[in-house]
N, CA, C and O atoms as CSV, one atom per row, in Angstrom:
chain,resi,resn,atom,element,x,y,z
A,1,UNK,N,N,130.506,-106.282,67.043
A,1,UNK,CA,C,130.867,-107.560,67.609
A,1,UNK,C,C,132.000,-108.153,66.775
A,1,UNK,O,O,131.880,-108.405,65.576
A,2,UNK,N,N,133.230,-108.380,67.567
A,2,UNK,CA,C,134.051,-109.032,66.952
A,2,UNK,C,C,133.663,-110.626,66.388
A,2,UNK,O,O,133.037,-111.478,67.019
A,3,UNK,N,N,134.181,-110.737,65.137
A,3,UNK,CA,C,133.801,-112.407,65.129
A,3,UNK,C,C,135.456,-112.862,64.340
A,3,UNK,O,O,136.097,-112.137,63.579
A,4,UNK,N,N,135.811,-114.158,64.779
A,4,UNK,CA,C,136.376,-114.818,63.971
A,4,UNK,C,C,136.292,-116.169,63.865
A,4,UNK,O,O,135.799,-116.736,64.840
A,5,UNK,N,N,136.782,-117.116,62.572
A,5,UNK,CA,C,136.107,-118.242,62.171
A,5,UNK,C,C,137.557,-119.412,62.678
A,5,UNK,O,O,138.706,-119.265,62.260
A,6,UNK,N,N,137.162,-120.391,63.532
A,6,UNK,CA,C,137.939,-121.188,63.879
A,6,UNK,C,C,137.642,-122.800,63.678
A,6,UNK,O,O,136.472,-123.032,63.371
A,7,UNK,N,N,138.463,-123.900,63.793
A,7,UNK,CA,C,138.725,-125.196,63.380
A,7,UNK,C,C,138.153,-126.149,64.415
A,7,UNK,O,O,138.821,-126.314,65.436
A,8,UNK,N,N,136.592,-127.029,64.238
A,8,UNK,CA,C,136.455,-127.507,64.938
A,8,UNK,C,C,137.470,-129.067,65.004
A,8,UNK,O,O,137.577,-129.606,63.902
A,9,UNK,N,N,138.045,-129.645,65.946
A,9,UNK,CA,C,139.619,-130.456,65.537
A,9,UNK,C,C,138.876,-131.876,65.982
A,9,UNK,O,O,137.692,-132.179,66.122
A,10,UNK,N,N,140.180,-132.637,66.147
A,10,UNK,CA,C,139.667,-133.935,66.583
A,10,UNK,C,C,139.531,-134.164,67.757
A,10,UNK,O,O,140.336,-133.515,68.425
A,11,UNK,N,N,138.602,-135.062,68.586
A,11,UNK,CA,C,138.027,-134.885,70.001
A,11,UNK,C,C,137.566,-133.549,70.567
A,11,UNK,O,O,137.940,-133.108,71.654
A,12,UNK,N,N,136.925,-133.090,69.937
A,12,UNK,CA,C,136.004,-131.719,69.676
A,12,UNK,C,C,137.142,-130.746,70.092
A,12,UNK,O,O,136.324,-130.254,70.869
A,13,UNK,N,N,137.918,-130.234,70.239
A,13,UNK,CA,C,138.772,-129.425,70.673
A,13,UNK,C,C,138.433,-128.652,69.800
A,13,UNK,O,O,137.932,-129.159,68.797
A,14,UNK,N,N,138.620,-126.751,69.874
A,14,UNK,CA,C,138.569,-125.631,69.258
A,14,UNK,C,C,139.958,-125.178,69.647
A,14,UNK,O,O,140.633,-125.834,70.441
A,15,UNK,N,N,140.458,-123.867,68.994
A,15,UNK,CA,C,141.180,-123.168,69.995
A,15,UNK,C,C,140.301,-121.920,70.001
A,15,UNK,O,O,139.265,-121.978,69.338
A,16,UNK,N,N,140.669,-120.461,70.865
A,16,UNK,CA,C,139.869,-119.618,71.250
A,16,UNK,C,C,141.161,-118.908,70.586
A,16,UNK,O,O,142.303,-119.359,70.680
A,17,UNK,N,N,140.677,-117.320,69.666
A,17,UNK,CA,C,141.421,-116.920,69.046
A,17,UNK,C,C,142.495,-116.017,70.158
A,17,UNK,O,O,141.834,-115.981,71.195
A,18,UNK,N,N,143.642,-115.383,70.383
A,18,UNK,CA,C,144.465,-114.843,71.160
A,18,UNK,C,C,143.922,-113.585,71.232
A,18,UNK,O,O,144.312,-113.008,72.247
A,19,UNK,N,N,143.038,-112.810,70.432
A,19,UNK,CA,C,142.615,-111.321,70.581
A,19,UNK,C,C,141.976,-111.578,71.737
A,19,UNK,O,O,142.160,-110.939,72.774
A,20,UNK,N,N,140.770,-113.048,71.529
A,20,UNK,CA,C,139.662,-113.174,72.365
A,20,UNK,C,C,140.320,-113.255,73.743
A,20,UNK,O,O,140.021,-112.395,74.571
A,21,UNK,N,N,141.176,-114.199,74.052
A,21,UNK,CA,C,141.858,-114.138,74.917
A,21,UNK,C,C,142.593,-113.379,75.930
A,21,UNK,O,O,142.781,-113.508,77.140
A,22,UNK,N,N,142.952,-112.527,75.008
A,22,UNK,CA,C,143.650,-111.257,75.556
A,22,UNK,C,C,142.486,-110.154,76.384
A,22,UNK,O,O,142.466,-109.421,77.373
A,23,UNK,N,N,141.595,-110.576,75.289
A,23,UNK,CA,C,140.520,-109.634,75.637
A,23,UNK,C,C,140.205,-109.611,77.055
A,23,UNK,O,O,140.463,-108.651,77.781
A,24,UNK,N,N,139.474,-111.005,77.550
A,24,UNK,CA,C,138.636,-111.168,78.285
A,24,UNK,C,C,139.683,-111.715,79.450
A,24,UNK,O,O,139.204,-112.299,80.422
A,25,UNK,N,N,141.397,-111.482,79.325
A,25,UNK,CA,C,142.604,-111.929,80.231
A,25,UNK,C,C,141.724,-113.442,80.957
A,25,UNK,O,O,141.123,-113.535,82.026
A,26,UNK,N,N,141.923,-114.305,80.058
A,26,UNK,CA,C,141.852,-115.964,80.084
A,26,UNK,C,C,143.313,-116.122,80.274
A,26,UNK,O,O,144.148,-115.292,79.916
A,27,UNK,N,N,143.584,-117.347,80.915
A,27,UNK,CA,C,144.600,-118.233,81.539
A,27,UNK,C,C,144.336,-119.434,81.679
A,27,UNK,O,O,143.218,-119.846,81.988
A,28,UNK,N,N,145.612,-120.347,81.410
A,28,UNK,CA,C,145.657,-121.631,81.476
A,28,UNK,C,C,144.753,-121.523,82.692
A,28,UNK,O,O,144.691,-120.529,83.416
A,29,UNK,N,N,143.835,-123.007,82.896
A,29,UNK,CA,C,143.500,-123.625,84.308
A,29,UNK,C,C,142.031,-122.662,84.244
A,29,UNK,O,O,141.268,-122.802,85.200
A,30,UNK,N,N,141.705,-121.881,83.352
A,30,UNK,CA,C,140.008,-121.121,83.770
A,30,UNK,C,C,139.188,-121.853,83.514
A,30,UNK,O,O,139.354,-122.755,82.693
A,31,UNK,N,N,137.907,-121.622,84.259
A,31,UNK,CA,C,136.762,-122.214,83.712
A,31,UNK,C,C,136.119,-121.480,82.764
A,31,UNK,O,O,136.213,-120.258,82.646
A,32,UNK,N,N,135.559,-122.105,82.183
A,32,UNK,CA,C,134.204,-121.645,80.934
A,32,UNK,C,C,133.372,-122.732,81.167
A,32,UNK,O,O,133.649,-123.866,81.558
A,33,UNK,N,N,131.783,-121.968,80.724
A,33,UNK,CA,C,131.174,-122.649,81.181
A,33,UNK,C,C,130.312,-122.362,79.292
A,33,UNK,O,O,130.080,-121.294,78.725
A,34,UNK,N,N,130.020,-123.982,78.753
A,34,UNK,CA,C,129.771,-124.137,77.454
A,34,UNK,C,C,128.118,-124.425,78.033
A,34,UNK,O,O,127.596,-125.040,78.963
A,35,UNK,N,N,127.595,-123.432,76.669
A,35,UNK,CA,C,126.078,-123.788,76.387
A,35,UNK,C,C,125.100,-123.729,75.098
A,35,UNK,O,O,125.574,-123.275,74.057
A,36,UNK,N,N,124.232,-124.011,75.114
A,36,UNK,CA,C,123.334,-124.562,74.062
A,36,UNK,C,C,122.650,-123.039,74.275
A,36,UNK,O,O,122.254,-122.615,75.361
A,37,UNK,N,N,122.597,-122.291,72.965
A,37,UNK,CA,C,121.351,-120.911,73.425
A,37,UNK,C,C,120.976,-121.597,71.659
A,37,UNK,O,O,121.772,-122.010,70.816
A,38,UNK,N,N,119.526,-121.490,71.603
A,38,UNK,CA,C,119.269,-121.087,70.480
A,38,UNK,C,C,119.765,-122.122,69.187
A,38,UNK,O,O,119.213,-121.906,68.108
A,39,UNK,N,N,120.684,-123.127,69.242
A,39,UNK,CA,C,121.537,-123.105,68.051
A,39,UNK,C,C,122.859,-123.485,68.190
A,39,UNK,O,O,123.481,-124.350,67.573
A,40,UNK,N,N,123.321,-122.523,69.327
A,40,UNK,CA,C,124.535,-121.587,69.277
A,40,UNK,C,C,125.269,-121.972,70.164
A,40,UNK,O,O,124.762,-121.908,71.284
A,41,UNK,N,N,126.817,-122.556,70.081
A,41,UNK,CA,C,127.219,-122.610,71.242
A,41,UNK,C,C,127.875,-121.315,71.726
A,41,UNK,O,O,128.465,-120.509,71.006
A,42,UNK,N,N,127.644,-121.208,73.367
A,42,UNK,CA,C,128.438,-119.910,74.094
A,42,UNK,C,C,128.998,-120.534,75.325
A,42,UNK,O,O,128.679,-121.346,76.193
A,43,UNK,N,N,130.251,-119.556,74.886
A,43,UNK,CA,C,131.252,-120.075,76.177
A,43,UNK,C,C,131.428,-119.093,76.716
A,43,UNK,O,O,131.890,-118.239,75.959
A,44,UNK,N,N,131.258,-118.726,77.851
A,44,UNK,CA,C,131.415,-118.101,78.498
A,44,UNK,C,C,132.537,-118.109,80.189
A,44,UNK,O,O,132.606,-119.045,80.986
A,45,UNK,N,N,133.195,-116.893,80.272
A,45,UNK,CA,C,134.112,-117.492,81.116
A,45,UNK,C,C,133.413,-117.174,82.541
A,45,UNK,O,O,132.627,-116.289,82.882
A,46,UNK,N,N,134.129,-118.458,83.369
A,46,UNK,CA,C,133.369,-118.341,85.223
A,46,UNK,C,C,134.369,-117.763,85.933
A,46,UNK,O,O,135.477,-117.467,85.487
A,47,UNK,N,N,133.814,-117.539,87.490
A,47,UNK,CA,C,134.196,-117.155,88.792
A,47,UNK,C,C,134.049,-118.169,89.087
A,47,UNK,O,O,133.070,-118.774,88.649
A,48,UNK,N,N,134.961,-118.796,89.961
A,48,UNK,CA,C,134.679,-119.497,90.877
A,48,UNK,C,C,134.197,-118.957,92.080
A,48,UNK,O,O,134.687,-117.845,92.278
A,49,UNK,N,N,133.121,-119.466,93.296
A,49,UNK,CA,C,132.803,-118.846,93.727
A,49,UNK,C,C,132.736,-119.978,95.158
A,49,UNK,O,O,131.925,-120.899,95.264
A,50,UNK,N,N,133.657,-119.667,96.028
A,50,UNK,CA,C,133.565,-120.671,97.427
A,50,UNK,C,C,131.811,-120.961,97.902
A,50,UNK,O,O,130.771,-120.322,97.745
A,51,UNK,N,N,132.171,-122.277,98.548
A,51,UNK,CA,C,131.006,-122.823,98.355
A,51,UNK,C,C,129.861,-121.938,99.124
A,51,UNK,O,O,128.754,-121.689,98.646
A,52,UNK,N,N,130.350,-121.496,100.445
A,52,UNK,CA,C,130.087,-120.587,101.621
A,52,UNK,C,C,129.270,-119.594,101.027
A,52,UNK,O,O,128.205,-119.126,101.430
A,53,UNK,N,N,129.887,-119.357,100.073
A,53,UNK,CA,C,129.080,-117.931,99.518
A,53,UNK,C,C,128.069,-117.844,98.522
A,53,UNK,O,O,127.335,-116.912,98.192
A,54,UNK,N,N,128.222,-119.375,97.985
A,54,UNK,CA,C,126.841,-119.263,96.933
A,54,UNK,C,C,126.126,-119.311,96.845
A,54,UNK,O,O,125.762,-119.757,95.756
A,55,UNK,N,N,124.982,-118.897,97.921
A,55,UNK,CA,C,124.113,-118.419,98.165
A,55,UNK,C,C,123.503,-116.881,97.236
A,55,UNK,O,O,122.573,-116.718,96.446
A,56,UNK,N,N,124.701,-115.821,97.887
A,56,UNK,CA,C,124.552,-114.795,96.971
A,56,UNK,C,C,124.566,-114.812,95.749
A,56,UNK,O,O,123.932,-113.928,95.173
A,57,UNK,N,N,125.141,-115.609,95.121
A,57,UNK,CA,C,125.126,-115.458,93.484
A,57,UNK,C,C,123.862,-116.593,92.960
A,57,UNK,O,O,123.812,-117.160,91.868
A,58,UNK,N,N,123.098,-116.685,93.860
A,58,UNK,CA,C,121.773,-117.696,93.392
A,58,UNK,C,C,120.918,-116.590,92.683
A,58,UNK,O,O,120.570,-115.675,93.429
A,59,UNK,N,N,120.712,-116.548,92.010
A,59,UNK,CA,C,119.484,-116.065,90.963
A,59,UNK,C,C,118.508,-115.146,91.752
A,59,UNK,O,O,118.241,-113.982,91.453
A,60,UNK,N,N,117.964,-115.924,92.917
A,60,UNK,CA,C,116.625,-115.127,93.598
A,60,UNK,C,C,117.340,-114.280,94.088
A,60,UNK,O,O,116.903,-113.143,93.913
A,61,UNK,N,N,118.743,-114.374,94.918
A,61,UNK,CA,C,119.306,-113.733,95.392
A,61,UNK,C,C,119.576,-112.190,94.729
A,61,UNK,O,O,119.181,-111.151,95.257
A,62,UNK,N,N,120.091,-112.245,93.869
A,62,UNK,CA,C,120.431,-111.440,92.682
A,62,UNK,C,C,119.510,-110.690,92.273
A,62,UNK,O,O,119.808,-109.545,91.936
A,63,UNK,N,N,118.088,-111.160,92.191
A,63,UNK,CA,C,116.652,-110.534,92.155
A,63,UNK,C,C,116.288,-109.717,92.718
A,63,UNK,O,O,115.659,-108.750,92.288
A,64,UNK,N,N,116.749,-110.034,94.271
A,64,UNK,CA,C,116.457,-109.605,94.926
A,64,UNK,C,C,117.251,-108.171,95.291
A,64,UNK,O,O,116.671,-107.183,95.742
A,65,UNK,N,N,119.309,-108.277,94.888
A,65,UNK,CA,C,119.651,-107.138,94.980
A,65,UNK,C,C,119.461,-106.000,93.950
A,65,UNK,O,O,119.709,-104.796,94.014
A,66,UNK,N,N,118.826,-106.951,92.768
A,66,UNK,CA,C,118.555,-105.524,91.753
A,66,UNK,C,C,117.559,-104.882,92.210
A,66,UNK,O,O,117.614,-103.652,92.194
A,67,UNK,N,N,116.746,-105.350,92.575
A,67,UNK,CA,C,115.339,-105.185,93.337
A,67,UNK,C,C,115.546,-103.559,94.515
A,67,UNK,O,O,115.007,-102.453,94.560
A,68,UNK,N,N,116.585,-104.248,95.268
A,68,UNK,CA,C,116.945,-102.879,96.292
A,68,UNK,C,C,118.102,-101.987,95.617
A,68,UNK,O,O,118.582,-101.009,96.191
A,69,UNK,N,N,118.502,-102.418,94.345
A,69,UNK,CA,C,119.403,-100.837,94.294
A,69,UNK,C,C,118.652,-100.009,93.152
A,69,UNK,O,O,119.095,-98.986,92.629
A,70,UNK,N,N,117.362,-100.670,92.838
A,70,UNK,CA,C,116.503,-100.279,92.085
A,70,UNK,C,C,115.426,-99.197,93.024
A,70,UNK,O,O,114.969,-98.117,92.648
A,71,UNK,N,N,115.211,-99.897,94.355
A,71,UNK,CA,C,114.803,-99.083,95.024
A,71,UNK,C,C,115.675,-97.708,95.871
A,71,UNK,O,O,115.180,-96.761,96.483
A,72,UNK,N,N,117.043,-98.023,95.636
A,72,UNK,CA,C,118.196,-96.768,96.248
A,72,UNK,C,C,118.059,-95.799,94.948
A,72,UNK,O,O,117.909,-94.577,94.906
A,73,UNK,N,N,118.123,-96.383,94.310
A,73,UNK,CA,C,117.678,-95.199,93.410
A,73,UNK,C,C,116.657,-94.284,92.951
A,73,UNK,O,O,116.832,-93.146,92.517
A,74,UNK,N,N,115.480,-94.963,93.110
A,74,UNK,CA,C,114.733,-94.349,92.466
A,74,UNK,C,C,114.131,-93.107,94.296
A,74,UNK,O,O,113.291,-92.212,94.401
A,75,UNK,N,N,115.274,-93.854,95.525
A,75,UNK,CA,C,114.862,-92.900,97.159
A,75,UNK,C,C,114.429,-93.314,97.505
A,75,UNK,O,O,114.264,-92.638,98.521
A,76,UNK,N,N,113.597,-94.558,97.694
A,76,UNK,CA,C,112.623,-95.233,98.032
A,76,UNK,C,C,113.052,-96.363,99.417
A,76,UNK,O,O,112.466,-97.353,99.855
A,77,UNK,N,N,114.175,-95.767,99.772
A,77,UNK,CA,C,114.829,-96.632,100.962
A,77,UNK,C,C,114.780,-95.376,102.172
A,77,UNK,O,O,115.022,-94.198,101.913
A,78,UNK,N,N,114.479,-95.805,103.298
A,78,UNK,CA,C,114.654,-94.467,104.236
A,78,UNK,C,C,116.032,-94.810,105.014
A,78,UNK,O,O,116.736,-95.808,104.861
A,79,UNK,N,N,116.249,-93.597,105.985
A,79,UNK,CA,C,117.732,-93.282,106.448
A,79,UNK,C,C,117.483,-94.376,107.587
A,79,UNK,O,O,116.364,-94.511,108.082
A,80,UNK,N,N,118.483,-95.084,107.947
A,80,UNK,CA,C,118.888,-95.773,109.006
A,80,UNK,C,C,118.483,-94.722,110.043
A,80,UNK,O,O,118.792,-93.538,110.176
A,81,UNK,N,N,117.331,-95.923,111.045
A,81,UNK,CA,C,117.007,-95.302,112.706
A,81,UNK,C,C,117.247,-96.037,113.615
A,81,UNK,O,O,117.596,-97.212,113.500
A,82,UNK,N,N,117.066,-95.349,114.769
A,82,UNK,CA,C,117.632,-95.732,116.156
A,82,UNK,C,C,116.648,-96.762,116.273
A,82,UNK,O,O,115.816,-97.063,115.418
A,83,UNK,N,N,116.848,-97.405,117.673
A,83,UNK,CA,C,115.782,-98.128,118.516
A,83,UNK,C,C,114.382,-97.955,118.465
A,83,UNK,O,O,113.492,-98.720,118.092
A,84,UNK,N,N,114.343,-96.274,119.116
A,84,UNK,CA,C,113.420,-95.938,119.446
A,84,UNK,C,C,112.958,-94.975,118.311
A,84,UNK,O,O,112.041,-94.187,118.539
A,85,UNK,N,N,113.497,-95.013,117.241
A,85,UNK,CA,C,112.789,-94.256,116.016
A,85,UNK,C,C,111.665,-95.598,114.882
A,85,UNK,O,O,110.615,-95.501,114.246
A,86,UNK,N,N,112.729,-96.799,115.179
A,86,UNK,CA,C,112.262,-97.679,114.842
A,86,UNK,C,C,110.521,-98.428,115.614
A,86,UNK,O,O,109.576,-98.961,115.033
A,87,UNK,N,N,110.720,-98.167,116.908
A,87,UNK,CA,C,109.451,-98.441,117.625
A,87,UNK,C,C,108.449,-97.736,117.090
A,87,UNK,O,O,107.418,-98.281,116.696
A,88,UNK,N,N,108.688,-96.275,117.017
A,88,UNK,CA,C,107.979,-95.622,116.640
A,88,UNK,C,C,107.037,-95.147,115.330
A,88,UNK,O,O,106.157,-94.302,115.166
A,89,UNK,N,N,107.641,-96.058,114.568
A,89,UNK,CA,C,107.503,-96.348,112.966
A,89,UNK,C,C,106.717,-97.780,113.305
A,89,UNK,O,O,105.863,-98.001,112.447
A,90,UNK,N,N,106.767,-98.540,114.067
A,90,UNK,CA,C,106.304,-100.044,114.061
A,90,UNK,C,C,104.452,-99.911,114.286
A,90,UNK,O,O,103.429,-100.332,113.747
A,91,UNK,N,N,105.063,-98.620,116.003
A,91,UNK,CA,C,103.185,-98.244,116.230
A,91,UNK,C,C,102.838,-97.283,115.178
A,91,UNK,O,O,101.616,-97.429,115.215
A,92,UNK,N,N,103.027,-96.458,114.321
A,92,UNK,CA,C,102.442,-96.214,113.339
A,92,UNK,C,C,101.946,-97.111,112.594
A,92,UNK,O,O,100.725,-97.175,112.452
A,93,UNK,N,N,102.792,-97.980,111.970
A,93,UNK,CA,C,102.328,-99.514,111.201
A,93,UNK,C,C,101.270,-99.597,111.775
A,93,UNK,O,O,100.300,-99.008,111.298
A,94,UNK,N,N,101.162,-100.257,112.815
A,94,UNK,CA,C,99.996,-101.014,113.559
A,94,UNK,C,C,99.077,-100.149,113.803
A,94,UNK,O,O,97.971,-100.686,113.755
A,95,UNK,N,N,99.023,-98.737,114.113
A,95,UNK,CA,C,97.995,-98.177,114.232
A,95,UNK,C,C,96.940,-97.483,112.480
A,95,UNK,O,O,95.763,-97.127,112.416
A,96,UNK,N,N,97.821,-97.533,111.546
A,96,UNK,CA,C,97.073,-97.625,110.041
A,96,UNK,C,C,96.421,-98.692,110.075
A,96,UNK,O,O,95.533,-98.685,109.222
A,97,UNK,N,N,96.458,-99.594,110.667
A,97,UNK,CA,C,95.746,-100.991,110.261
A,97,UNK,C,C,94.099,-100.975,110.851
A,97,UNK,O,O,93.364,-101.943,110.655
């Protein structure tokens, strides 16, 4: 882990060192989003993400896609069926019961 030691200034301003910068290709006008872990502050940089869509990046959401590529992997998803392959899988359902 890279670390380097920087100047907390007046009206809390920091600067972020230019390696870091370079690193993680920051630009005037980005967001970061500052937090409390532990102690510790972390800044971390954001996406903006249109409003339309933030849904998907909600947490449960996200749960939910690790959830299914957890299940693509391990095969546990079956092949896309027709209509009538699908009916036919439904009266099975119902007839185990």
């Amino acid at each position: 882990m890279k670390r380097e030691s920087i100047r907390f200034k007046k009206r809390s301003q920091i600067t972020i060192p230019k390696e870091f910068v370079d690193a993680l290709q920051l630009h005037e006008g980005d967001r970061l989003e500052c937090r409390l872990e532990d102690g510790k502050i972390v800044i971390v940089p954001m996406v903006e993400v249109p409003k339309d869509q933030a849904w998907f990046w909600s947490e449960e959401w996200q749960k939910e896609e690790r959830e299914v590529e957890q299940q693509l992997r391990d095969g546990r998803v079956s092949p896309p069926m027709n209509f009538e392959d699908t009916l036919a899988a439904l009266d099975d359902l119902s007839k185990e019961k």
